[in-house]
C-alpha positions in Angstrom: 10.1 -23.1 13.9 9.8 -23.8 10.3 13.8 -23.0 8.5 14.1 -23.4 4.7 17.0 -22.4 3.1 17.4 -23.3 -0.6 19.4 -22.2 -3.9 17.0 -20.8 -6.8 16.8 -21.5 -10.5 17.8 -18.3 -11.9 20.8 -17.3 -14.3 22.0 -15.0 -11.8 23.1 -16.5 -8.1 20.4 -16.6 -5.8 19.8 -18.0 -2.9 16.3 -17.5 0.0 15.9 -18.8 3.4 12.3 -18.8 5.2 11.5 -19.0 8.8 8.5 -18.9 11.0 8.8 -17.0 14.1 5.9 -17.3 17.3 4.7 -14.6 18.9 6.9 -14.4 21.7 9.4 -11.3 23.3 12.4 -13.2 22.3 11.6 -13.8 18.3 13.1 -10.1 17.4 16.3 -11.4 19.0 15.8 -14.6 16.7 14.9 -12.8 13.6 18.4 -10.8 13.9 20.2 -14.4 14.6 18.4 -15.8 11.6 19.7 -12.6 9.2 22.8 -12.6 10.7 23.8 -16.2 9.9 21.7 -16.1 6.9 24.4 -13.4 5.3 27.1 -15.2 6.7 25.9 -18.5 5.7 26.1 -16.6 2.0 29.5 -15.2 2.8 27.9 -11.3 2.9 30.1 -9.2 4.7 28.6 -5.8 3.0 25.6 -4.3 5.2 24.7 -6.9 7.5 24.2 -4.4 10.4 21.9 -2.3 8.0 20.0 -5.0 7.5 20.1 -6.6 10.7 18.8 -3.4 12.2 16.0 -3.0 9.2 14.7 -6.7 10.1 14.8 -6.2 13.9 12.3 -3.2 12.8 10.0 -4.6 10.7 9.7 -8.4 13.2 9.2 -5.5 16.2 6.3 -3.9 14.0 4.8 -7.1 13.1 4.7 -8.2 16.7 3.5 -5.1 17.9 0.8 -4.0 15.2 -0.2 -7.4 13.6 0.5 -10.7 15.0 -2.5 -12.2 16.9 -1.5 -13.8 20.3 -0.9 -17.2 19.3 0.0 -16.5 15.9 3.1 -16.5 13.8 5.0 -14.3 11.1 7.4 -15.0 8.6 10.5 -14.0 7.5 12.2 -14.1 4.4 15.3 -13.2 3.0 16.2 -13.8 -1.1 19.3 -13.0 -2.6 19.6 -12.4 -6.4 22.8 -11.2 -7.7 23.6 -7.9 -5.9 20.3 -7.2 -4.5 19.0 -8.5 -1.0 14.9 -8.4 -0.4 14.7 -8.8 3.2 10.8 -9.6 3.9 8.5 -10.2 7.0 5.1 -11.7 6.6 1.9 -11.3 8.8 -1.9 -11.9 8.6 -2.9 -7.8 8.8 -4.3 -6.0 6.2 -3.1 -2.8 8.0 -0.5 -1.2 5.6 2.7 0.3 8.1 2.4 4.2 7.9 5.9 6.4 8.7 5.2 8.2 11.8 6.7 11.6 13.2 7.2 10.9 16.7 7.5 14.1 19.2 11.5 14.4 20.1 10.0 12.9 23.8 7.9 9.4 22.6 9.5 6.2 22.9 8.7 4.4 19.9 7.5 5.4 16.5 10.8 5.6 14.8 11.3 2.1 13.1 10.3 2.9 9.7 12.0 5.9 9.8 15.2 3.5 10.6 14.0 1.5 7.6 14.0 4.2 4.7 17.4 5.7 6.3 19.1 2.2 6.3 17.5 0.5 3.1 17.7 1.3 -0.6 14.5 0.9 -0.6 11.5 -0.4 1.3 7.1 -0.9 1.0 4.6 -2.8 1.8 1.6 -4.7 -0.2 -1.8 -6.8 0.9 -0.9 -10.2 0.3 -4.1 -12.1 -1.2 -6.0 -14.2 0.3 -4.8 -12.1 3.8 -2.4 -10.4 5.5 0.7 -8.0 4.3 4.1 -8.4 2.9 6.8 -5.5 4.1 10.1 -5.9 2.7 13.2 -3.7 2.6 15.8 -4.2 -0.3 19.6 -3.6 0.1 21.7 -3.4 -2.9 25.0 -5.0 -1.9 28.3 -3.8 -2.8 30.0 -6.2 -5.6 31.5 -8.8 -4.8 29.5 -9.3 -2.5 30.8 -12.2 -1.2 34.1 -13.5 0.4 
């Protein structure tokens, strides 16, 4: 796995980290390590389960919908000043759609998790391929210890 975690030249504080995640039952469990020490790493105390939860989603949908088997996704999380972009990355050109599960199915409800728990959240085609989904958080000031 590929970690990058690095301060960006901006006026206001920023900060990203990058990983690359396999294809594998265990990466959702990963991707929610990653946030969580990610925010704490950056002191955020404000909303980590919200996005915690959100990023569990969207790695779940990316395994499920669009990673090949072999292949990888990535996730990203950028911090600039009070807003939090949380990202994952994948080779599909298949936009996620909100679905209305039946009170009986077993799945179907991520995104709706997504636009409950986020301030926002979309998807866009990334050029040459694949898909960008993101969530953004706007974090409570300060939002750092």
């Amino acid at each position: 796995m590929l970690t990058t975690v690095r301060p960006l030249a901006s006026h206001t504080a920023s900060e990203e980290a990058v990983q690359l995640f396999a294809r594998e039952a265990q990466s959702v469990r990963l991707v929610r390590r990653f946030t969580a020490q990610t925010l704490s790493r950056w002191s955020i105390t404000a909303r980590v389960d919200d996005v915690t939860v959100c990023m569990s989603e969207l790695a779940t949908n990316a395994l499920l919908h669009a990673v090949p088997p072999h292949g990888q996704f990535l996730v990203k999380l950028s911090l600039r000043g009070a807003a939090l972009r949380a990202e994952v990355h994948d080779r599909s050109q298949h936009l996620p759609q909100i679905k209305r599960p039946s009170a009986t199915s077993d799945d179907g409800r991520g995104l709706l998790l997504v636009r409950a728990l986020a301030d926002s959240w979309d998807s866009k085609i990334r050029k040459p391929n694949g898909k960008i989904v993101w969530a953004e958080f706007q974090l409570p000031g300060p939002t750092r210890l």
